[in-house]
N, C-alpha and C positions, 0 to 999 in steps of 0.2 A: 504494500500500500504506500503513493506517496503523495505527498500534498501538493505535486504539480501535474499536470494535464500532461496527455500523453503526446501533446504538440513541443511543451515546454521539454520534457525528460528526449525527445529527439533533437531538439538544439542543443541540448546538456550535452548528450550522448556523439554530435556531430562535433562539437565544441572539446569534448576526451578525444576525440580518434585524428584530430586536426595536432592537439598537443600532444599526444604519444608519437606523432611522426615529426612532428617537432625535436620531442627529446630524444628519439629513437627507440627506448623500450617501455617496454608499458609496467615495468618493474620502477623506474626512473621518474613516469607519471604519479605512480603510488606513492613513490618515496615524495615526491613533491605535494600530494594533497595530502599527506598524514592518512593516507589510510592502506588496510593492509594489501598487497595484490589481486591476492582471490577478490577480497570487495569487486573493486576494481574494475578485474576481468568479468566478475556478474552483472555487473551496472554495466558494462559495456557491451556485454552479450543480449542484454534486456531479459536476465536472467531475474534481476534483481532493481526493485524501483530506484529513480532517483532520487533520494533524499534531499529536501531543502538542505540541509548542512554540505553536501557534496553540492549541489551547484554555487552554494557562497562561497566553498573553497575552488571551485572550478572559472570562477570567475576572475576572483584575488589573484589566479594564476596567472591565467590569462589578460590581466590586468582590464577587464570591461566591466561596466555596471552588469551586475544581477540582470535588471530591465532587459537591456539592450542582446545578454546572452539567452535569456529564454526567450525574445521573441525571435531568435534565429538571427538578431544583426552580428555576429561577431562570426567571420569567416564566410561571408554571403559567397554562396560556390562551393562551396566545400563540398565533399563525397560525404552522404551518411555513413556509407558502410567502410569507406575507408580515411574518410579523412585529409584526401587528399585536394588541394586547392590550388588551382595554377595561379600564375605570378602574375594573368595579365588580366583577371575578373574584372578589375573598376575600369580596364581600359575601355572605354566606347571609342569600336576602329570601324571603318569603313574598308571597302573593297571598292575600289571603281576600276572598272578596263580601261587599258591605257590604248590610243591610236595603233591601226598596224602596222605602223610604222618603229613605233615604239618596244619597250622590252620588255612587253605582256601585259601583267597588272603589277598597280602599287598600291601598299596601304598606304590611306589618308588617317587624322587622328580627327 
């Protein structure tokens, strides 16, 4: 049982799997939120709820408001199941054909 909505505990949960490939192991994450592995690895399995305590320490981590990490702003992009976020999400790029004379296409920003 937790006291966040099963929308909030998958930005929690998107929010863990972003910083364990940040630190690279998920032993590393645990050491960092104070709590033990296995936790951890259940909360991130959706074995086990997220606890409000685990997302205030999940935040603190990741240095965002509470707010902003359950409503899904903190790593907009990110893989639910892995976490993973490419480097150019906030970029709004464009594609436009270049003449045929030219040397194909270019990105515009």
């Amino acid at each position: 049982m937790s006291d966040l909505t099963l929308t909030e505990q998958k930005h929690v949960r998107t929010a863990m799997r972003y910083l364990r490939r940040k630190m690279g192991t998920q032993v590393a994450l645990a050491d960092a939120l104070h709590f033990s592995a296995g936790t951890v690895k259940n909360v991130m399995d959706g074995t086990n709820g997220v606890s409000a305590s685990m997302a205030l320490r999940v935040s603190r981590l990741a240095d965002v408001s509470v707010d902003d990490l359950l409503a899904g702003r903190y790593v907009p992009g990110a893989c639910p199941r892995c976490g993973y976020a490419p480097d150019f999400v906030d970029e709004s790029t464009a594609v436009e054909a270049a003449s045929r004379m030219g040397n194909g296409i270019k990105l515009v920003k």
